[in-house]
Backbone bond lengths (Angstrom), bond angles and torsions (degrees), N, CA, C in turn:
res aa  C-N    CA-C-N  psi(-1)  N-CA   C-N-CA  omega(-1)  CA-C   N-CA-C  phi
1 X - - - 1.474 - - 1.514 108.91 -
2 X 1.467 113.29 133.02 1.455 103.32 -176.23 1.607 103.43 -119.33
3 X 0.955 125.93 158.82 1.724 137.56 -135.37 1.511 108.27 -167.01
4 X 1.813 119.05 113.80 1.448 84.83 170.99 1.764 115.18 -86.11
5 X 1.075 121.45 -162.04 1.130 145.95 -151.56 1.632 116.28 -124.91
6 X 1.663 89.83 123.81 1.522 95.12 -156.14 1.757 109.43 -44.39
7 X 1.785 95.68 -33.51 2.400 99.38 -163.12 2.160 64.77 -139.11
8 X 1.125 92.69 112.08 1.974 107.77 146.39 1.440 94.40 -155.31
9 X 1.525 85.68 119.57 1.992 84.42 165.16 1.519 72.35 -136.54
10 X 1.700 104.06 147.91 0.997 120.06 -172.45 1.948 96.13 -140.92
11 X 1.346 96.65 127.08 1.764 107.23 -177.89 1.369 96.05 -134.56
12 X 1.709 110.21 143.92 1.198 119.75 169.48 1.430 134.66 -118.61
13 X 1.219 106.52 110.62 1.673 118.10 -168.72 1.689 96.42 -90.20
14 X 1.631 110.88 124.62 1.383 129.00 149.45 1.679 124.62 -43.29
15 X 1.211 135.51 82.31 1.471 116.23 179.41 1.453 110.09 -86.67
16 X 1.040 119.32 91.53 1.855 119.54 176.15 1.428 103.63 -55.18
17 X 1.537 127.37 165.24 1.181 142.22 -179.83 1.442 116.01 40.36
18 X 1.311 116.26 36.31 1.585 115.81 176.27 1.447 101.51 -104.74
19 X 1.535 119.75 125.04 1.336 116.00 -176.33 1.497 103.54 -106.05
20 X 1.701 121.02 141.27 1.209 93.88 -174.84 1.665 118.85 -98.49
21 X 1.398 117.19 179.26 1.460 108.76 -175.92 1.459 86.79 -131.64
22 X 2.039 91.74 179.52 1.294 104.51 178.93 1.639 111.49 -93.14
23 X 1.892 92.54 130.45 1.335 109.82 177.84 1.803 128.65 -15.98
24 X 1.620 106.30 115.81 1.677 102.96 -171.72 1.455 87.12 -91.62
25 X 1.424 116.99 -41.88 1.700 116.33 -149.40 1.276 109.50 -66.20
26 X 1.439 130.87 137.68 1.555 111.92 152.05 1.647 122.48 -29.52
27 X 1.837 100.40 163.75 0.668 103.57 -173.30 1.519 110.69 -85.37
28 X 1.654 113.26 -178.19 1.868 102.99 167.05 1.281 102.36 -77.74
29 X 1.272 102.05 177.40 1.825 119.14 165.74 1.441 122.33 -43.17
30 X 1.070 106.63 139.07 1.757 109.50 -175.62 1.800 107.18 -57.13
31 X 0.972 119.73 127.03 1.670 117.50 171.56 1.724 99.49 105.20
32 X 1.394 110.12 -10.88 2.030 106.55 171.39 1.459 95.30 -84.03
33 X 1.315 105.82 141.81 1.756 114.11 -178.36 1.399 88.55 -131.76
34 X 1.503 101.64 159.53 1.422 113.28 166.36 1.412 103.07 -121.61
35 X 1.415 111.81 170.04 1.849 121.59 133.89 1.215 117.61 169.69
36 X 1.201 128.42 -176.46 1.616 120.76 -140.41 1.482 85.63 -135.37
37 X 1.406 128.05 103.13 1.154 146.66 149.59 1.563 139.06 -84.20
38 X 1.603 113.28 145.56 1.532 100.23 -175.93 1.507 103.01 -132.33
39 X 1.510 107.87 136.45 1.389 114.68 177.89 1.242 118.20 -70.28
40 X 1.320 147.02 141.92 1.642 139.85 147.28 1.668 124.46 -12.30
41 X 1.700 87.49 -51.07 1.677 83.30 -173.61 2.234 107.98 -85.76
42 X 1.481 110.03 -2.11 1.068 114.60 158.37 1.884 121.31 -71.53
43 X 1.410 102.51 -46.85 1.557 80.13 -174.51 1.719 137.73 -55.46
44 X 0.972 112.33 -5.48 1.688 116.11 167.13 1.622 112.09 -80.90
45 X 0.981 107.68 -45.45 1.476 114.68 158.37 1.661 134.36 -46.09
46 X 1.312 102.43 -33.77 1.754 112.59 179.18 1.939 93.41 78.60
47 X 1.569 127.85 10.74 1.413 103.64 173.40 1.664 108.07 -104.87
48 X 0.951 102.88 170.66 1.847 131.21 -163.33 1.458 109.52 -132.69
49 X 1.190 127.91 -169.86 1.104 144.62 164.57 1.557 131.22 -164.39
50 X 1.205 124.10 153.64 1.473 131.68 -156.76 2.055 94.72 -98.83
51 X 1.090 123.24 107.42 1.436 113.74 -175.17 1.618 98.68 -98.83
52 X 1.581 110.05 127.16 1.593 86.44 161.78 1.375 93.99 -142.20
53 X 1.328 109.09 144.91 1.388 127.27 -177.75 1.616 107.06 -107.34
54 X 1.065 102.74 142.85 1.731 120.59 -175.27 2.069 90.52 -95.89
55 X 1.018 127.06 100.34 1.277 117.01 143.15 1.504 142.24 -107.88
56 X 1.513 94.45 11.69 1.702 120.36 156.41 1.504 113.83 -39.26
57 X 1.282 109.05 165.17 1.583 136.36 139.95 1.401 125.26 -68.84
58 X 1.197 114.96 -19.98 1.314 132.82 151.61 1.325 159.32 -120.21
59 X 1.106 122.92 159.58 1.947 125.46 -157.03 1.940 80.60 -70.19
60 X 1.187 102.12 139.88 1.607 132.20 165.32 1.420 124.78 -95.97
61 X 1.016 122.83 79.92 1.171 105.17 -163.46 1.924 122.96 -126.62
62 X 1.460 126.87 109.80 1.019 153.73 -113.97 1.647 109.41 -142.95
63 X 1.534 111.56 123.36 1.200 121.08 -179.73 1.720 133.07 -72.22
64 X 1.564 91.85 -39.69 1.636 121.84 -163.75 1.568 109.97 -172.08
65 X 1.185 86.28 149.68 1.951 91.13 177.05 1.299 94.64 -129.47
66 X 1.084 129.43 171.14 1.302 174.45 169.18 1.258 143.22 -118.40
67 X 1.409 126.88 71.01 1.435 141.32 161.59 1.594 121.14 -32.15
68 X 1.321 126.47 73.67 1.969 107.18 163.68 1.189 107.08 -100.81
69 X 1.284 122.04 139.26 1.154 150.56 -179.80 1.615 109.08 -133.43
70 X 1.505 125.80 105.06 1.178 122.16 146.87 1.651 122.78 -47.24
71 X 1.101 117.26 -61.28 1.795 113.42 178.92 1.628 116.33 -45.97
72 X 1.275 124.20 -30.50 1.202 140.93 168.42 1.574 127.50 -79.90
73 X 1.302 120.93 129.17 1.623 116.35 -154.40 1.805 103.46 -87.40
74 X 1.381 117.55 5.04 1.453 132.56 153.17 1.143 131.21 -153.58
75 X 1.484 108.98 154.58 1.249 109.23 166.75 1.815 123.79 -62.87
76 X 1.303 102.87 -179.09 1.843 113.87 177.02 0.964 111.14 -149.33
77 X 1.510 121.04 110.14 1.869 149.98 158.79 1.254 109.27 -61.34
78 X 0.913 138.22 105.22 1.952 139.51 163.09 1.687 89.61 -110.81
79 X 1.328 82.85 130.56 1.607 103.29 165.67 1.672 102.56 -90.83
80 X 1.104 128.47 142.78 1.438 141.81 174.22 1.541 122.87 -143.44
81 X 1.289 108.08 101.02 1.512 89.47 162.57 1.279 138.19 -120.27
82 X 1.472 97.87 99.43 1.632 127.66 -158.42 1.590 117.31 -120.77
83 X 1.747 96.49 136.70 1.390 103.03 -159.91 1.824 82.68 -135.13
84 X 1.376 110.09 96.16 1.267 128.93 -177.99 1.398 139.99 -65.62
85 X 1.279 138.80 37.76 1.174 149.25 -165.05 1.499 115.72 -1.81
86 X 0.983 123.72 -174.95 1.641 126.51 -167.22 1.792 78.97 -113.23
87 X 1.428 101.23 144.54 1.722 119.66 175.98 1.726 105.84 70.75
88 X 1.300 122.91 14.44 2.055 112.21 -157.14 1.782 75.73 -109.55
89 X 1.306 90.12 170.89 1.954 128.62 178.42 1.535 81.49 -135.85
90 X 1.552 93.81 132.32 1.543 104.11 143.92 1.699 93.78 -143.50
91 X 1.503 107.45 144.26 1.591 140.24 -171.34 1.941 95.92 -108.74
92 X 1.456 97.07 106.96 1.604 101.22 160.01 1.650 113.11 -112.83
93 X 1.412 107.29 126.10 1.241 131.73 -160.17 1.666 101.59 -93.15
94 X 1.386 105.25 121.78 1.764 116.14 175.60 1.055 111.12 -142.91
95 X 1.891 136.47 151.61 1.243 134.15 155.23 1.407 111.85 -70.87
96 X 1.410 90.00 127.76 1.944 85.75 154.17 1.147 120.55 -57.59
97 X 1.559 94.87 152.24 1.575 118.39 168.88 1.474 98.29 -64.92
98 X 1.312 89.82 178.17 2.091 111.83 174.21 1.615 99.22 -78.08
99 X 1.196 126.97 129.60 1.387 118.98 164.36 1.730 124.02 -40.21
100 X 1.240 125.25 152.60 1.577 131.15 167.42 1.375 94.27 -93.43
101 X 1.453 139.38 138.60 1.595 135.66 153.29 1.197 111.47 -125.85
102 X 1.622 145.28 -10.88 1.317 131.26 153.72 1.333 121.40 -67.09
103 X 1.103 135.28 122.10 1.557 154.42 165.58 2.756 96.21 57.19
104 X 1.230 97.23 33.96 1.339 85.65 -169.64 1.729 117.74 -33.22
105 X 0.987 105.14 138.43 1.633 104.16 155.26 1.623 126.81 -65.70
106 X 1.250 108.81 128.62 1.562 100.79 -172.23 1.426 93.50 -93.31
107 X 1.587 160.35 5.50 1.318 135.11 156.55 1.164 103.62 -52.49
108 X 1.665 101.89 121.68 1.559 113.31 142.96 1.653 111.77 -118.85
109 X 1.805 101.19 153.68 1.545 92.19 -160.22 1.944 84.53 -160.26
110 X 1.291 122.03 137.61 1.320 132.89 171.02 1.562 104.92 -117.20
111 X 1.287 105.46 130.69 0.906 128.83 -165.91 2.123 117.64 -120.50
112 X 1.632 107.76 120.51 1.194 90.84 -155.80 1.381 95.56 -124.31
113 X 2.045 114.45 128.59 1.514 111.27 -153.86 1.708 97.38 -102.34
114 X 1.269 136.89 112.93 1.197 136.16 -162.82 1.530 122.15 -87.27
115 X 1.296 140.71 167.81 1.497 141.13 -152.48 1.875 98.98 -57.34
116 X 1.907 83.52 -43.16 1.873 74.16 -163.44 1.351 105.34 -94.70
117 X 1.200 133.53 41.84 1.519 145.17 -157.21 1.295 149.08 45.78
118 X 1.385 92.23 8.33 1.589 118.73 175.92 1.776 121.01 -74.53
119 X 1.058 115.76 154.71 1.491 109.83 -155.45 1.120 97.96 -139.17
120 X 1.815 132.06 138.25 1.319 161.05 -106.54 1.618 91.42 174.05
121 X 1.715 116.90 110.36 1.205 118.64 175.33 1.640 125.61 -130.34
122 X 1.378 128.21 134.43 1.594 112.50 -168.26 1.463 107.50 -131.65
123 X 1.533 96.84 130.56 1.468 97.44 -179.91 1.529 139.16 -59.74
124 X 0.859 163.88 143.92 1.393 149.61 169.85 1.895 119.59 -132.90
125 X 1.492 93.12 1.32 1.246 71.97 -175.43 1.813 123.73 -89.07
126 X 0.672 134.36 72.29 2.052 164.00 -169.67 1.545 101.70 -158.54
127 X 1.507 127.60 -38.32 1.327 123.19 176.20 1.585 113.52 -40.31
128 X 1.266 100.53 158.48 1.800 111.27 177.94 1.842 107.75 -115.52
129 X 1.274 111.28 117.00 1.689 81.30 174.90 1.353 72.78 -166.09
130 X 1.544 103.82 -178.82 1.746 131.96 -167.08 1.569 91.76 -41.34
131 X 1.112 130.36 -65.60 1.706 137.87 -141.42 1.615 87.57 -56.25
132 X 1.267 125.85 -41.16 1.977 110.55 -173.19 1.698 101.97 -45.51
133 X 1.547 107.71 -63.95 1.158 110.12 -159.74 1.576 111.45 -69.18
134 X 1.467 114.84 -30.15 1.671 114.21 158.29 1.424 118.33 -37.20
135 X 1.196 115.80 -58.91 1.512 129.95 -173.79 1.270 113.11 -67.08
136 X 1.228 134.25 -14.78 1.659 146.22 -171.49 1.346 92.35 -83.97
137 X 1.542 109.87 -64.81 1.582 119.65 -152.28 1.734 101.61 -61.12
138 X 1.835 95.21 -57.26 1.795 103.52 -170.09 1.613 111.46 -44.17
139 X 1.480 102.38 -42.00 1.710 99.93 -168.63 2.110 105.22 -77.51
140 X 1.095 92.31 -23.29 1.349 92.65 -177.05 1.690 111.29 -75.53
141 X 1.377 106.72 -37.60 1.653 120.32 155.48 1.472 103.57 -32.02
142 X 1.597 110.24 -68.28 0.939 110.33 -138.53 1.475 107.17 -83.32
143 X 1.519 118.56 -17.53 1.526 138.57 158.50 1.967 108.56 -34.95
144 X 1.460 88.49 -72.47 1.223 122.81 175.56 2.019 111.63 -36.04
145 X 1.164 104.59 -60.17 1.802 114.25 -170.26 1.569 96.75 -84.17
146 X 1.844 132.17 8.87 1.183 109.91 156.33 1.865 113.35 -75.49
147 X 0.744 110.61 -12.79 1.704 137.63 -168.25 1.329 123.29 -92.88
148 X 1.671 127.22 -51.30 1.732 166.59 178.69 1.205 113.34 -165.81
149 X 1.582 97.13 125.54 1.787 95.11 135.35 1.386 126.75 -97.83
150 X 1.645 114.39 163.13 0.876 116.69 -172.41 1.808 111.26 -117.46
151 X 1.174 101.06 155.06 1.710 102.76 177.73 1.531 124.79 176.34
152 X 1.156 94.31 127.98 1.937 92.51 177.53 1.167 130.73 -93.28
153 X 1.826 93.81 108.05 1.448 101.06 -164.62 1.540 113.64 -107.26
154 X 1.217 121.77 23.77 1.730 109.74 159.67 1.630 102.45 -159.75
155 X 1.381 104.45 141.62 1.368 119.54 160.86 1.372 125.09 -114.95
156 X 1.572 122.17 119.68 1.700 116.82 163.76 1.184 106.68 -106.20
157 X 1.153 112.21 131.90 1.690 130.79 165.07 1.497 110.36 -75.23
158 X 1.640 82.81 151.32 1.629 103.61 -179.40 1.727 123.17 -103.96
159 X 1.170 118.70 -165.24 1.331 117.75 -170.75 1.599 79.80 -131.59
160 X 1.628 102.77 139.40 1.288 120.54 -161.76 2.394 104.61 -56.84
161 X 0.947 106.47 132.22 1.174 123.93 -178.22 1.497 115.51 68.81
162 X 1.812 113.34 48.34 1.197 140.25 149.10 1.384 119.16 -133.17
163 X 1.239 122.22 160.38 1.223 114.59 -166.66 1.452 104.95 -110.39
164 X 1.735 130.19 139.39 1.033 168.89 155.60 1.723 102.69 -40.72
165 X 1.828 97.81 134.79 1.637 90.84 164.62 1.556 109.24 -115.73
166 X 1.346 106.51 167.19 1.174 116.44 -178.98 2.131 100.88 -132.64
167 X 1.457 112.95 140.67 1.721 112.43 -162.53 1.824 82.31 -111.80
168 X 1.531 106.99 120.32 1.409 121.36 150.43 0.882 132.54 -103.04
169 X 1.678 120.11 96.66 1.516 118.35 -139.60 2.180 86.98 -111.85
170 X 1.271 103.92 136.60 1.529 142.91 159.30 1.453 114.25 -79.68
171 X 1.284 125.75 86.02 1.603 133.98 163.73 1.391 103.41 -81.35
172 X 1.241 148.52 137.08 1.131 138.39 175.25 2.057 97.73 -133.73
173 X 1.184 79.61 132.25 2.065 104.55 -178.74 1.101 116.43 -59.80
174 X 1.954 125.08 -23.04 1.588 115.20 148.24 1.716 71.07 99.73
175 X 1.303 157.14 -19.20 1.245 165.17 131.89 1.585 131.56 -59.76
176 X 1.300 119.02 148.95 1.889 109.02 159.56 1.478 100.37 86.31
177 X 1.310 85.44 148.34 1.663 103.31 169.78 1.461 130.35 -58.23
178 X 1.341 102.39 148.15 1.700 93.02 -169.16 1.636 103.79 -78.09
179 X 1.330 101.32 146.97 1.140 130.27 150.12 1.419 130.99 -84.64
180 X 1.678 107.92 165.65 1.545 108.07 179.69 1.795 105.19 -168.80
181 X 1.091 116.61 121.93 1.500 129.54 -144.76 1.925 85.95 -119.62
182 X 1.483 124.42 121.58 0.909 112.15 -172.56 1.492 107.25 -104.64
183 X 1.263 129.05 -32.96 1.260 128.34 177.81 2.053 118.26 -146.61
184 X 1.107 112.52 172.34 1.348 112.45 -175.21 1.741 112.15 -113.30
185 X 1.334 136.49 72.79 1.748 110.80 175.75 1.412 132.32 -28.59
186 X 1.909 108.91 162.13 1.082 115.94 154.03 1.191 130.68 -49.58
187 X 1.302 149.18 163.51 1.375 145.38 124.44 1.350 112.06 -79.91
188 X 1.711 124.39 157.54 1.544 124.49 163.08 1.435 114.49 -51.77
189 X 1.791 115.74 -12.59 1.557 125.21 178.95 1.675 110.93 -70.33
190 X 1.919 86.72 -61.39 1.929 100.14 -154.90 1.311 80.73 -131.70
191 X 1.653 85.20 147.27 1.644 122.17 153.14 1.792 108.13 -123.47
192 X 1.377 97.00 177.04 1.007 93.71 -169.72 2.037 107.63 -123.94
193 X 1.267 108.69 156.95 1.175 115.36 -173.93 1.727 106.21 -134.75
194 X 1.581 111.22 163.00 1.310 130.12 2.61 1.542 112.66 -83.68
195 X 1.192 114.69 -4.03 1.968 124.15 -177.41 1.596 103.70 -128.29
196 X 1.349 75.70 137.54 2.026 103.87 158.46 1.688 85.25 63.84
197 X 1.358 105.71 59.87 1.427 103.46 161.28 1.759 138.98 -36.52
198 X 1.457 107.63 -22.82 1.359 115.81 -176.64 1.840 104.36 -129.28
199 X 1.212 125.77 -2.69 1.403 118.52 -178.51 2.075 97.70 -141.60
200 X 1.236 119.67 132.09 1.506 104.70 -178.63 1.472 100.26 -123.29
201 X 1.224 119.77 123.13 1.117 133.82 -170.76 1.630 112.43 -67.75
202 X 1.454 111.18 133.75 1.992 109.39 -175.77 1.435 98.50 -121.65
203 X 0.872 117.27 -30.83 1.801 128.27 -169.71 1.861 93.80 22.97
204 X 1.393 104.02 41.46 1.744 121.28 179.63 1.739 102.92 -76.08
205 X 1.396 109.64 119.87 1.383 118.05 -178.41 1.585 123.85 -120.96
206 X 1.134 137.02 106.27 1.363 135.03 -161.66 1.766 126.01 -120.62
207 X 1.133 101.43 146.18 1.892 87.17 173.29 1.615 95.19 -147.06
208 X 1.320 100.15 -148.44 1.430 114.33 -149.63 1.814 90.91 -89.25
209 X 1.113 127.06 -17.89 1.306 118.62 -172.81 1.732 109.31 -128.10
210 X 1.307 108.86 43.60 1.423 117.72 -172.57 1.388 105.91 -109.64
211 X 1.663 133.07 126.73 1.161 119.95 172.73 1.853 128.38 -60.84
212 X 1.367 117.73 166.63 1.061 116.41 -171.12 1.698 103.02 -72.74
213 X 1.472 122.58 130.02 0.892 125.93 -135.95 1.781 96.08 -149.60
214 X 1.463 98.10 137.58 2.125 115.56 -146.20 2.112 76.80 -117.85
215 X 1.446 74.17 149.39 2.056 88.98 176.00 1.890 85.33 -144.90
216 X 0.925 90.62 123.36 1.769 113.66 -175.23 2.052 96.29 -98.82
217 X 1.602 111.62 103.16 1.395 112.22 -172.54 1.630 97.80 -98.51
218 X 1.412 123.82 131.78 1.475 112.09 147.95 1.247 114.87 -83.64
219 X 1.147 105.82 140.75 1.667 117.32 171.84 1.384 126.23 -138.62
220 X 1.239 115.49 142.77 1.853 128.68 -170.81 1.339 103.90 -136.91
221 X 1.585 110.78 139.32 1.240 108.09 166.53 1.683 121.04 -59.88
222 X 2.053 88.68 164.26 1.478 83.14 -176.72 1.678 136.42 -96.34
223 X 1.435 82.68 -5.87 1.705 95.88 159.45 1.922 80.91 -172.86
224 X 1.383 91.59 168.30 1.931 114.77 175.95 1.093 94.47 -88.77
225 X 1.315 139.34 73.91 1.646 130.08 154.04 1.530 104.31 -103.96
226 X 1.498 108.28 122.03 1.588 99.50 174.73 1.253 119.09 -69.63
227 X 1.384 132.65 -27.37 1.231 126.63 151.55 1.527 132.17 -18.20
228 X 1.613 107.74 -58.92 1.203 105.35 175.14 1.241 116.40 -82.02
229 X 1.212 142.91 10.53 1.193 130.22 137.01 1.530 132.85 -71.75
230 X 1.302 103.06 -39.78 1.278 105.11 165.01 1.171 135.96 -70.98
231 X 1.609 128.48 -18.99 1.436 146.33 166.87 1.481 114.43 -103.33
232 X 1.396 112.13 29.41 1.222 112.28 -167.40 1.674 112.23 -90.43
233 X 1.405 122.75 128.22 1.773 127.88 -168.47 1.703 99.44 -119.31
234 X 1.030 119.37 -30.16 1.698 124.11 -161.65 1.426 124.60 -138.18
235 X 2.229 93.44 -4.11 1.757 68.84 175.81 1.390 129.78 -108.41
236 X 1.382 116.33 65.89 1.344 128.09 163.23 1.805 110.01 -149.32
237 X 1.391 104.82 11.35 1.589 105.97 144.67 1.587 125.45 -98.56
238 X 1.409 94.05 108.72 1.721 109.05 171.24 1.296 119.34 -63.03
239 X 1.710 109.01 132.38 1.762 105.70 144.79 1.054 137.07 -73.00
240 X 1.303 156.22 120.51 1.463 154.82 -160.27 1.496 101.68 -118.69
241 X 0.914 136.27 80.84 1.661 142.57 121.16 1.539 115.96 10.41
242 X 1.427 131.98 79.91 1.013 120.71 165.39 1.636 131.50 -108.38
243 X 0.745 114.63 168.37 2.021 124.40 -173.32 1.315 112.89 -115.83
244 X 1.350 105.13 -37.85 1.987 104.70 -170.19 1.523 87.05 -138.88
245 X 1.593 108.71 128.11 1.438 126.79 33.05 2.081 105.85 -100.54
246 X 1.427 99.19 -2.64 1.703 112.80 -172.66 1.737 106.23 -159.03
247 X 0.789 95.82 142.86 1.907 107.28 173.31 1.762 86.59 -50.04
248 X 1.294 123.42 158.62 1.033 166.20 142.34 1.976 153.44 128.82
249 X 1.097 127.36 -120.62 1.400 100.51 164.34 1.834 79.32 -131.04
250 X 1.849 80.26 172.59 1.659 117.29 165.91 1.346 110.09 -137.75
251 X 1.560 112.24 153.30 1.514 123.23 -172.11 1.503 115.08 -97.62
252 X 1.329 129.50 99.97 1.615 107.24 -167.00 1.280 103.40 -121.36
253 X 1.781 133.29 103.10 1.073 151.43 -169.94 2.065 111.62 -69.10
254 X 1.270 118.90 107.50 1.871 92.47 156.67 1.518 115.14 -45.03
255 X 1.870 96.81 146.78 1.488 79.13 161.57 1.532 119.84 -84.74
256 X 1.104 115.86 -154.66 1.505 125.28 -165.50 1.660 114.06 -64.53
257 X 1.806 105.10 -40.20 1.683 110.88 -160.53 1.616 71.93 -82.23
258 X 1.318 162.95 -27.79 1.506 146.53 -175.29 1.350 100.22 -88.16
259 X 0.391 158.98 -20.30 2.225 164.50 -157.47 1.223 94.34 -105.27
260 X 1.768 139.62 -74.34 1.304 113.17 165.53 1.793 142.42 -52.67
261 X 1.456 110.75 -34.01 1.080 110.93 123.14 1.911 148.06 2.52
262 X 1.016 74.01 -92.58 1.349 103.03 156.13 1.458 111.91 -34.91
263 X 1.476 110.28 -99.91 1.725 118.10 175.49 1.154 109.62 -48.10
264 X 1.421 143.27 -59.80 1.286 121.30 -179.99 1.563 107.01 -35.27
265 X 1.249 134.56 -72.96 1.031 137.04 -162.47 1.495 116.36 -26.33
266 X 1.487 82.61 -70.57 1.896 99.02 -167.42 1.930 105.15 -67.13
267 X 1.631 129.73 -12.87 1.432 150.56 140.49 1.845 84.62 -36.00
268 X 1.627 126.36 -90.91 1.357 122.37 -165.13 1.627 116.75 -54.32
269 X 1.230 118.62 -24.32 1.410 142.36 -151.52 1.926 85.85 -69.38
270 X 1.237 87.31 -74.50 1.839 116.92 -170.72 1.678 91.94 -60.63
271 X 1.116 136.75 -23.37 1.676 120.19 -155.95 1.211 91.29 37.85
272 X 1.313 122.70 90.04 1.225 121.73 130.98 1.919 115.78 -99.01
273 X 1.519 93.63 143.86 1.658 114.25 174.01 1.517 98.64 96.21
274 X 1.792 110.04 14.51 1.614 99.07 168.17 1.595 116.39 -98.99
């Protein structure tokens, strides 16, 4: 059961150059869990949160935590002042740091600073959660933008039961290894038409002497539920499928003036409110 908390204010201080080590402090109480979760309507944002659940016999109660993350180029201080009931969740909300991608350290370790200043620390780094696959994509981004950037810079709307474009424009740095982007995903928003409704093929290849270079997307919504427009967190961040400079994906978000955009559209698309 999660519950907020009579006094949690939770603020997040950046500590640059903090490397982390392996846990000195005891541990917490048997039945306190941690882990570092991210909401839907967080991932455009880059924030997360610190979950810790009390499944003790006893109230938990905790000054500050402490985020280290080797993959991450800092640590994160949240002040908290939380006195945790037996069976409660409380969620402390922080931005990520900038990723680390040369040689990262994989210790991860939370660290919990207590009323009378004593400190309670838990390992995580063997844990599985969003931040692996964060850290794959960002450094591979960031592989990727020595070479091109990427970004979607125009949308034209359609007239309901035609399909909409979207411009995936290729800047390339005239530097870096070539790249090669093999396909684009769905979102729970858009697919794409008139082919490969759920995967759109780019077989897009670039190097250091390639002009800046436009990918013309059709796109249709993915069903008329007004819901998903209105609860919508992800569907106008794409997966991008890449091959060069390494097998894997990248995350490439519209910005905001295309994302509203966007929903209005597929709002006219659906007639919805007729």
């Amino acid at each position: 059961m999660r519950a907020p908390l009579a006094a949690v204010a939770a603020a997040a201080v950046l500590l640059a150059g903090c490397s982390p080590a392996e846990p000195s402090a005891p541990a917490p109480p048997e039945g306190v869990t941690v882990a570092i979760v991210q909401q839907r309507s967080d991932v455009a944002e880059r924030m997360a949160q610190v979950r810790v659940y009390n499944g003790s016999d006893e109230a938990f109660a905790f000054a500050a935590v402490r985020v280290d993350d080797g993959r991450f180029a800092a640590s994160v201080d949240l002040e908290a002042d939380a006195d945790l009931a037996p069976g409660r969740t409380v969620d402390l909300r922080f931005a990520l740091p900038e990723v680390a991608c040369d040689d990262p350290d994989e210790l991860r370790t939370v660290v919990f600073g207590l009323p009378d200043g004593g400190e309670l620390a838990v390992d995580l780094t063997g844990a599985e959660d969003f931040t692996r696959g964060l850290h794959e994509r960002e450094c591979l981004m960031r592989d990727i933008e020595r070479t091109a950037s990427l970004a979607w810079t125009a949308f034209e709307p359609s007239a309901p039961g035609e399909p909409a474009h979207a411009m995936l424009t290729a800047t390339p740095t005239g530097s870096g290894d070539p790249v090669e982007f093999a396909g684009i995903r769905s979102t729970n928003l858009l697919r794409f038409r008139p082919r490969d409704g759920e995967f759109w093929r780019l077989a897009l290849g670039l190097d250091a002497a390639s002009p800046v270079t436009g990918v013309e997307v059709p796109l249709v919504p993915q069903r008329c539920d007004p819901h998903v427009v209105q609860e919508d967190k992800r569907g106008t961040i794409f997966t991008i499928d890449v091959d060069l400079p390494r097998e894997g994906t990248v995350e490439l978000a519209m910005p905001p003036e295309l994302k509203a955009r966007v929903l209005t559209w597929v709002a006219e698309w659906c007639e919805f409110g007729r």
